[in-house]
C-alpha positions in Angstrom: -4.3 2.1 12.4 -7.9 0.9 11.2 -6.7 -3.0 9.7 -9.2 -4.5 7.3 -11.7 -7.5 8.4 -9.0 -10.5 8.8 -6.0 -8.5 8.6 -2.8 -9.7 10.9 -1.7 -7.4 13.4 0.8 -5.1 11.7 4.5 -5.9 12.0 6.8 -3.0 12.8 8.2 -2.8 9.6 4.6 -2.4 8.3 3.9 0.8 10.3 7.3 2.3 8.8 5.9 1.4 4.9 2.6 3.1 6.3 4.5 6.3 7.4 5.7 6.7 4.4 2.9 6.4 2.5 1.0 9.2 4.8 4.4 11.2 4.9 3.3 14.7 4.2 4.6 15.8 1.4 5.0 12.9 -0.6 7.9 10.6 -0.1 10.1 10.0 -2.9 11.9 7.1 -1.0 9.0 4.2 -0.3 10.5 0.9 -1.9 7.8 -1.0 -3.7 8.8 -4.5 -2.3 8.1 -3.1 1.2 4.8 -1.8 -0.3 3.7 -5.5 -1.7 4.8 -7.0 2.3 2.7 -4.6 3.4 -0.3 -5.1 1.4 0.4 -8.9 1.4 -0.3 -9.0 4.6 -3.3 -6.4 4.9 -4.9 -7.9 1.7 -3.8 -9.6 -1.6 -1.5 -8.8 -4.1 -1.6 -10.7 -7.8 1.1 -9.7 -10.4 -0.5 -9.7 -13.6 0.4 -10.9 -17.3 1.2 -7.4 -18.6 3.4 -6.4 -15.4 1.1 -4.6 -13.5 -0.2 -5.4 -9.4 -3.8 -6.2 -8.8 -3.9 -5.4 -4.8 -7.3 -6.6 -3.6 -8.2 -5.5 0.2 -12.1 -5.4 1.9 -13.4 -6.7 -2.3 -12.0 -3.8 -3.4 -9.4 -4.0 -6.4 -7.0 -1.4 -7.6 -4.0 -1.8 -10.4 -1.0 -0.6 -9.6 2.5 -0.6 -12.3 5.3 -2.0 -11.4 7.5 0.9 -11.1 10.8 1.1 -13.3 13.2 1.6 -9.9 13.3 0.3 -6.4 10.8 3.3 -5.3 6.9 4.1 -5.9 6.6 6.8 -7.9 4.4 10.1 -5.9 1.2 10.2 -8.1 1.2 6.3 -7.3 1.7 6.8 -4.0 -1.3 9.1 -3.7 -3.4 6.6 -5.9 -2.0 3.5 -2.7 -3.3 6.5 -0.4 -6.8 6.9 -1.9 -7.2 3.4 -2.4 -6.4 2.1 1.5 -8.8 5.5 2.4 -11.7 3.6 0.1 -11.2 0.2 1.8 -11.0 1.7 5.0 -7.9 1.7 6.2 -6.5 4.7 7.9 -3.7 6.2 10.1 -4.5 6.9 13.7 -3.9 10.2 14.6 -2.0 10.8 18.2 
């Protein structure tokens, strides 16, 4: 995994949120607390006033809702895939 500038190494826990947001097809099952850890510690997160996320990695910043269950919706999960792609963060491949 390509981390961004003055990212921590990635705890194991991370790597799993990570394989679930590159699991192929989309996983219906990635719990958005996991996904704030994650980002947390790759980048920042800032909840706003109307509920939404501001995650800010590399100076990029991307809104995210706060989803109405436990688990990301798919389209957001794409949008959390395009976003780490334009910051620079990518899976390895084996």
């Amino acid at each position: 995994m390509n981390l961004p500038a003055g990212a921590a190494a990635l705890h194991h826990r991370d790597q799993a949120v990570i394989d679930l947001i590159y699991h192929h097809p989309v996983a219906h099952n990635l719990p958005w607390r996991d996904v704030l850890t994650l980002i947390g510690h790759i980048g920042r997160t800032d909840q706003k006033h109307d509920g939404k996320w501001l995650f800010q990695i590399n100076g990029l910043e991307r809104s995210f809702p706060t989803p109405h269950g436990e688990h990301m919706e798919p389209s957001e999960i794409v949008r959390l895939r395009e976003f780490l792609g334009e910051v620079g963060f990518m899976p390895q491949r084996p």
